[in-house]
C-alpha positions as CSV (number, residue, x, y, z in Angstrom):
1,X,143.1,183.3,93.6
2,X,144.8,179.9,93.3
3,X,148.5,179.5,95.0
4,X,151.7,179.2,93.0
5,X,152.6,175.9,91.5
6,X,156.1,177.3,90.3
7,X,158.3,175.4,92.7
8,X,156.6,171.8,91.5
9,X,158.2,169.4,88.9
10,X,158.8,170.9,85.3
11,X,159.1,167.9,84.1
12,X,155.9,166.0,84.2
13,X,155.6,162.4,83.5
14,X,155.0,159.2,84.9
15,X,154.4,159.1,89.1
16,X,156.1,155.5,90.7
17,X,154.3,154.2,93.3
18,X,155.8,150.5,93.8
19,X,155.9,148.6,91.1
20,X,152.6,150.5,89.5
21,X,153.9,153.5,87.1
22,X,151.0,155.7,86.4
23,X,150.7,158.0,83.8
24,X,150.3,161.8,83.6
25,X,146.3,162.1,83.1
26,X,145.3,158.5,84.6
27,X,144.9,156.2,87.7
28,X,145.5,153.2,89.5
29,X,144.3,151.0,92.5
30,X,147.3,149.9,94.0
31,X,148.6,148.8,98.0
32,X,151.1,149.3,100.3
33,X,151.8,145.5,101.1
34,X,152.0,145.7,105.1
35,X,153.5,142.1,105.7
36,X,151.0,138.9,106.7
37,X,148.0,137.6,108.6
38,X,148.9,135.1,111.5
39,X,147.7,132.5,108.7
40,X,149.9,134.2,106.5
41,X,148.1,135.9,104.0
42,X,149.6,139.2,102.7
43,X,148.3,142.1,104.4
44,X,147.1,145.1,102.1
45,X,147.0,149.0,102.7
46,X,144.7,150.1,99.6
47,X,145.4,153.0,97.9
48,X,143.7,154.5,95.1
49,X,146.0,157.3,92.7
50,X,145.0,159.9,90.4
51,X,148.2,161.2,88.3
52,X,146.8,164.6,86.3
53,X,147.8,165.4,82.9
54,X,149.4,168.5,84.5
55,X,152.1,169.4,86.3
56,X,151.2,170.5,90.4
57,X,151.4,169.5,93.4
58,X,150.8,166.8,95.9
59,X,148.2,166.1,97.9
60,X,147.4,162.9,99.7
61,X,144.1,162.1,101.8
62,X,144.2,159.2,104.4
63,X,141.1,157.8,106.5
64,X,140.5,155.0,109.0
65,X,143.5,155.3,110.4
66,X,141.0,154.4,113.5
67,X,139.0,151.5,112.2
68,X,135.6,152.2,113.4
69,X,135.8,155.7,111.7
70,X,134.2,155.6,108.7
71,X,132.8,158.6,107.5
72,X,136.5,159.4,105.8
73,X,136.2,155.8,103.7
74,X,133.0,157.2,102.4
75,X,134.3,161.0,102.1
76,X,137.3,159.5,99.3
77,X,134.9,156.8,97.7
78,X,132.5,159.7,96.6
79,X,134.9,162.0,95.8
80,X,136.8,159.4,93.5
81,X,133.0,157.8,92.0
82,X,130.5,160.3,93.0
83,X,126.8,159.5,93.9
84,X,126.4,156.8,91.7
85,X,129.6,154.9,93.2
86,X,130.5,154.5,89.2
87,X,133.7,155.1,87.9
88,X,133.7,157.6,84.3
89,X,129.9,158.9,84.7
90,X,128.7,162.6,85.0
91,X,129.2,162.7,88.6
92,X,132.8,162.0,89.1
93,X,134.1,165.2,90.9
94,X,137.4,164.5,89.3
95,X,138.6,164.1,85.7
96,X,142.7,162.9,85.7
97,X,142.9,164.1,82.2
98,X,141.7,168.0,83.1
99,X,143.7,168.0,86.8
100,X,147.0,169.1,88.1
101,X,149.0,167.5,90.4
102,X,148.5,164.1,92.0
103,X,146.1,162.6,94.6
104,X,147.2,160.3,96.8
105,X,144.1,158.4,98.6
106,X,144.0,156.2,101.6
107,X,140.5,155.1,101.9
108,X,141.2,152.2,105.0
109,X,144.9,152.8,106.9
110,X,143.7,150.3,109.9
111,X,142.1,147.5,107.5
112,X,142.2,145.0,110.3
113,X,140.9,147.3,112.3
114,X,137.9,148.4,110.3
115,X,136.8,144.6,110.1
116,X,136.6,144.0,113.3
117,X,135.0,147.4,114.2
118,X,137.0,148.7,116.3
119,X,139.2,152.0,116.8
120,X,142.8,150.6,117.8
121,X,145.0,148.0,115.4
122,X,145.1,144.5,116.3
123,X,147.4,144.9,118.6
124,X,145.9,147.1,120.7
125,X,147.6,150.4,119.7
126,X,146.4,153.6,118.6
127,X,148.0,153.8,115.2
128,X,147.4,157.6,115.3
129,X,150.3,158.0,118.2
130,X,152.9,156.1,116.5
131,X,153.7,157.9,113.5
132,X,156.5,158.0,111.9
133,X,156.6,154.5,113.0
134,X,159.6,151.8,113.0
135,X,160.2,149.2,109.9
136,X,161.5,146.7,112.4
137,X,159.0,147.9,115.3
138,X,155.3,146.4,116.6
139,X,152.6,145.5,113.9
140,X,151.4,148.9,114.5
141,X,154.7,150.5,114.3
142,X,155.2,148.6,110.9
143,X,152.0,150.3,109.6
144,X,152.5,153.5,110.5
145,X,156.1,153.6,108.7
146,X,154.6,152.5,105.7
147,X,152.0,155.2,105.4
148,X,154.6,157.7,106.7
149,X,157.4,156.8,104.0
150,X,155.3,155.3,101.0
151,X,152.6,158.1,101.4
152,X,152.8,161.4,103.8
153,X,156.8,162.3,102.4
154,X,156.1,161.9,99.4
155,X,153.0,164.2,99.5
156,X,153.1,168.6,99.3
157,X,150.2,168.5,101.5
158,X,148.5,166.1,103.5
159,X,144.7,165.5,104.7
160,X,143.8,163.3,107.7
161,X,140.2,162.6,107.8
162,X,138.5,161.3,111.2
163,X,135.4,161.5,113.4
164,X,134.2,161.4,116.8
165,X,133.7,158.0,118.9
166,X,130.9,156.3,119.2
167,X,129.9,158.0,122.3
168,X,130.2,161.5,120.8
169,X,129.5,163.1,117.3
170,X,131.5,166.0,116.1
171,X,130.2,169.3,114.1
172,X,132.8,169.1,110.7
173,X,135.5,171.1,111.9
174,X,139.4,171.2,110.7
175,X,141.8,171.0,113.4
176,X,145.9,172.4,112.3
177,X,148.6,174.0,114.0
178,X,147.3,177.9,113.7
179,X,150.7,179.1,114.1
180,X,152.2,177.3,110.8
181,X,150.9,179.7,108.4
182,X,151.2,176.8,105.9
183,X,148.7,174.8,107.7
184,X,146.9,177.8,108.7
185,X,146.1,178.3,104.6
186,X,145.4,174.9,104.2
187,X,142.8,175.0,107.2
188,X,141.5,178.0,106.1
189,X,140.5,176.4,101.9
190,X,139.3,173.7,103.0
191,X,136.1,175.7,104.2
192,X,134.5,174.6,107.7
193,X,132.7,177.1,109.3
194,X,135.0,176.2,112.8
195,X,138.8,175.7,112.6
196,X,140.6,174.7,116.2
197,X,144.2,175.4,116.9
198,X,146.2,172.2,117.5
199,X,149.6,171.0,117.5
200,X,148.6,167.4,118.1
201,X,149.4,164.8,120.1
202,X,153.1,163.4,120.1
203,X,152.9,160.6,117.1
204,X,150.0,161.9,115.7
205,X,149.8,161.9,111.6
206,X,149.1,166.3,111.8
207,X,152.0,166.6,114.2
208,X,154.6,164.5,112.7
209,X,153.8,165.2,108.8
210,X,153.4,168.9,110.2
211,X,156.8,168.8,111.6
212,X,159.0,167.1,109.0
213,X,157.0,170.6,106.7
214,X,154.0,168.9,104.7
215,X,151.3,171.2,105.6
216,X,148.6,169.0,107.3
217,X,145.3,169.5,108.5
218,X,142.7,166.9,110.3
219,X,138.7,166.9,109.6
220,X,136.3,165.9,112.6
221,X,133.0,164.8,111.5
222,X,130.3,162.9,112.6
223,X,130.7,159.9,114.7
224,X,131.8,156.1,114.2
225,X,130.6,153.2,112.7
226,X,128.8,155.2,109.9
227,X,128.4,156.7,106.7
228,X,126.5,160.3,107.1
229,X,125.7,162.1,104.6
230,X,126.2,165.7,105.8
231,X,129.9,164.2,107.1
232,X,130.8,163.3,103.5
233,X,129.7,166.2,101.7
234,X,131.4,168.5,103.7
235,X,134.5,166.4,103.2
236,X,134.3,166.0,100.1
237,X,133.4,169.7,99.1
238,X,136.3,171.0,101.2
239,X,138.8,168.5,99.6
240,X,138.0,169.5,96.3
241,X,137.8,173.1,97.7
242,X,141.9,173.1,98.7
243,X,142.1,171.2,95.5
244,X,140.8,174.3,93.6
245,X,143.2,176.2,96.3
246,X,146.3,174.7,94.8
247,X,145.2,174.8,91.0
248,X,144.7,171.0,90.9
249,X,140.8,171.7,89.6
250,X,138.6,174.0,87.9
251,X,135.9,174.2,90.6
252,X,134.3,177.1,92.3
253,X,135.9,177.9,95.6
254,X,132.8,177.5,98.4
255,X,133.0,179.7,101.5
256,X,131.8,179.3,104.4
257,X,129.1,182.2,105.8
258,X,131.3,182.4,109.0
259,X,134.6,181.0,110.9
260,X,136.2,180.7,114.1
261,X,139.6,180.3,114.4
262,X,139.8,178.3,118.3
263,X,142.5,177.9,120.8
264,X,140.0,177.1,123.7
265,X,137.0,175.7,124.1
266,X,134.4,174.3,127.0
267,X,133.3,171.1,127.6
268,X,130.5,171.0,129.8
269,X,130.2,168.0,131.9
270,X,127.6,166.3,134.0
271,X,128.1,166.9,137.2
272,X,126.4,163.2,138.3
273,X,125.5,160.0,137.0
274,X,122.2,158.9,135.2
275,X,120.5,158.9,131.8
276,X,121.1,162.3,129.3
277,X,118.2,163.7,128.0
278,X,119.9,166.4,125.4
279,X,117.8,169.7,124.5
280,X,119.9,170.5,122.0
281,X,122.0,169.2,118.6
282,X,125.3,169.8,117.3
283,X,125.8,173.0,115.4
284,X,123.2,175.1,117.8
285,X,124.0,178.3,119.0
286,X,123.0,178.5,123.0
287,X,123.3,181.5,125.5
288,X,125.1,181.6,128.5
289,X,122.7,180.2,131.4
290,X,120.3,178.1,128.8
291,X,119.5,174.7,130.3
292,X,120.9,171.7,127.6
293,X,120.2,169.0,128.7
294,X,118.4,167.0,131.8
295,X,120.2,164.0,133.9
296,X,117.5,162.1,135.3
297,X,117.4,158.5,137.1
298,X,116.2,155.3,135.7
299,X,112.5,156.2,137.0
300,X,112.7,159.8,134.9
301,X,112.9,161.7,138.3
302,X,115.1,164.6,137.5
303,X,118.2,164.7,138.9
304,X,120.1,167.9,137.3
305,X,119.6,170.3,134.8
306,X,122.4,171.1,132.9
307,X,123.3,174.8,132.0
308,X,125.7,175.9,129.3
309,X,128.2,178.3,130.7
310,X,129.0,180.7,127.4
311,X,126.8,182.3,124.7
312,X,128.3,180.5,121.9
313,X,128.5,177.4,119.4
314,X,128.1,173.8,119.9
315,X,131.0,171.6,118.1
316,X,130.5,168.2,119.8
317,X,127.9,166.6,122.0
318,X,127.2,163.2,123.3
319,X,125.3,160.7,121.4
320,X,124.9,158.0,124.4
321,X,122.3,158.5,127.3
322,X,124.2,156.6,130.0
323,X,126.7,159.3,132.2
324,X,128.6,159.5,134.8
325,X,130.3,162.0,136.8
326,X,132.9,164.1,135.1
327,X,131.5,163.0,131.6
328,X,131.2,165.4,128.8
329,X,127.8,166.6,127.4
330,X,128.6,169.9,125.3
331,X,131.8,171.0,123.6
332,X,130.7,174.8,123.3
333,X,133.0,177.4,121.7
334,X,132.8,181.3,122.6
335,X,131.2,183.5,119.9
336,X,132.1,187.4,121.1
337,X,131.6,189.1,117.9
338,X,128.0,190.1,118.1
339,X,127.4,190.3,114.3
340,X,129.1,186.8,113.9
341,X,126.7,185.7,116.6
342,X,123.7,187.4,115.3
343,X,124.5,185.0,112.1
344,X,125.0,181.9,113.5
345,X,122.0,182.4,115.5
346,X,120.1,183.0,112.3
347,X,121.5,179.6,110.7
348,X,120.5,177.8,113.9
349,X,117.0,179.2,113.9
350,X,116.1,178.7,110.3
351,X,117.7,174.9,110.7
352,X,120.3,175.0,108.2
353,X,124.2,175.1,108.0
354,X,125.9,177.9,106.3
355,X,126.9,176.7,102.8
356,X,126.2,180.1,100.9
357,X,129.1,181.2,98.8
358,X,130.0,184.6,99.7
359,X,133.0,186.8,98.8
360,X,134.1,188.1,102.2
361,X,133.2,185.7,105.5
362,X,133.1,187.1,108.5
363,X,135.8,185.4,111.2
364,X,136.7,185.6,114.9
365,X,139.6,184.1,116.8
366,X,138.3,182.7,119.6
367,X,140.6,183.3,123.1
368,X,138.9,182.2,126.1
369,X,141.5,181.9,128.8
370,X,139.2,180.2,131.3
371,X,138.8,177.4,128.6
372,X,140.7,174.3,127.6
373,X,143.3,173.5,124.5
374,X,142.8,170.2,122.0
375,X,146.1,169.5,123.1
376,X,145.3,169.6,126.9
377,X,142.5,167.5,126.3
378,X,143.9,164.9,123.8
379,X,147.2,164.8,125.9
């Protein structure tokens, strides 16, 4: 069942952006012009808008708004060109003249930031705690009130794509304040199998665009410094799938086999320094007591075996062998219900993720008081 459109524009035409006016079942590559390079060149946000012949709402889609996170770029590029990264072809997921509404994508935020590889701007600064940003603030200030004004209030709904750092990869998984039922929708069509309760940190994109009442959501998936293809097909599935949501498409809604809805979670840390030997991947489903992973000393004498503390399912893990005291191996989330586990534990042993569509999914919301919040952790 697709949500109500009614209290969008009646009169449908052409959608400013700038000086670009684009027309009601076409698009346009356009920027946000974020000032000048110290040799004073004009400095570019790209932005890429798809204006459908039909009246609906909103929805914008930014990534990159940490430069070495990539998977996002790629997550927007397919869904705009498909597999064959060619504009008009058979693949295309979307068709301007058949959609509803208007996209809004943000393939890079942090250009600078992607070309020299690295997560903060050039400044410094973590873009992603700045928002709404100041016009007459730092350079990173600057960018974020551009996105903010030019992109996120002017959108219905907004999607903030990211991954894990490189020291960590991340099981796709929507993080949204699960106490804004709004958001709590929106989480909930874009289709992960695992949805975590967050607010977000103060000047965070999600908390601020959440706040001024654009319904926001965040996808985690994968790591940095890469495309991965299981990272941009869940992104792009579940984009098109709240697309479908909020009658922008004609596409067939895809849910998930299973969901947890998380307010607490564990992270499992090493308890000393020396070279992680994993047991397991991201996405497995482990029983309380079950050893994970090894810590072992340059010369491979074992030095501690690692156990994970709940039955349940593993979100994020570590990707780098070097560790030290205190640092995080597992991020394991409770699974209770024993026909939800019985599931998951099927999926894990046959190897696969859980992309059958099914009509009803079985869900649990996870409490686990001895565990920790996103926002205690990200804070």
């Amino acid at each position: 069942m697709k949500w109500s459109i009614s209290n969008f524009m009646a009169d449908w035409g052409e959608f400013t952006f700038g000086d670009e006016k684009i027309a009601p079942g076409s698009s346009c590559q356009t920027s946000i012009d974020v000032g000048s390079d110290p040799l004073g060149q004009s400095s570019e946000m790209p932005v890429h808008i798809i204006r459908g012949a039909r009246e609906g709402p909103t929805l914008a889609v930014t990534a990159a708004i940490h430069g070495d996170e990539l998977n996002g770029t790629g997550i927007i590029h397919h869904l705009i060109y498909g597999a064959d990264h060619e504009a008009g072809t058979k693949d295309d997921h979307i068709d301007a003249k058949t959609m509803s509404g208007t996209l809004i994508l943000v393939p890079v935020v942090n250009v600078e930031g992607m070309l020299l590889q690295q997560r903060h701007s050039t400044d410094g600064r973590d873009i992603n705690r700045l928002f709404p940003g100041k016009p007459d603030g730092n350079h990173s200030q600057r960018l974020a009130h551009a996105l903010f004004k030019q992109v996120v209030k002017r959108a219905d709904y907004l999607i903030d794509l990211h991954t894990a750092p490189y020291t960590r990869m991340n099981v796709p998984h929507v993080r949204a304040d699960l106490d804004k039922k709004s958001c709590k929708r929106l989480a909930r069509a874009f289709g992960t199998e695992v949805i975590l309760h967050s607010v977000g940190p103060d000047g965070s994109i999600r908390r601020e665009a959440s706040d001024a009442g654009i319904p926001t959501i965040l996808l985690e998936s994968g790591t940095s410094h890469r495309f991965e293809p299981v990272s941009l097909e869940c992104g792009v599935r579940g984009i098109l799938n709240v697309m479908a949501k909020l009658g922008m498409v004609e596409k067939p809604y895809r849910r998930p086999r299973w969901r947890l809805l998380v307010r607490r979670f564990r992270w499992v840390r090493s308890a000393t320094g020396g070279l992680l030997h994993s047991l397991i991947e991201g996405g497995a489903s482990v029983k309380k007591g079950e050893v994970i992973a090894h810590v072992t000393d340059p010369f491979g004498s074992s030095v501690e075996s690692i156990t994970s503390p709940v039955t349940g399912y593993v979100i994020g893990l570590a990707t780098t062998p070097l560790v030290r005291p205190g640092d995080p191996i597992a991020n394991i989330v409770i699974v209770r219900e024993k026909k939800l586990q019985e599931i998951i534990e099927k999926d894990t042993a046959a190897g696969r993720r859980p992309r059958e569509h099914v009509e009803n999914v079985e869900e649990d919301e996870v409490e686990d008081d001895a565990g920790s919040t996103l926002d205690e952790t990200e804070n």
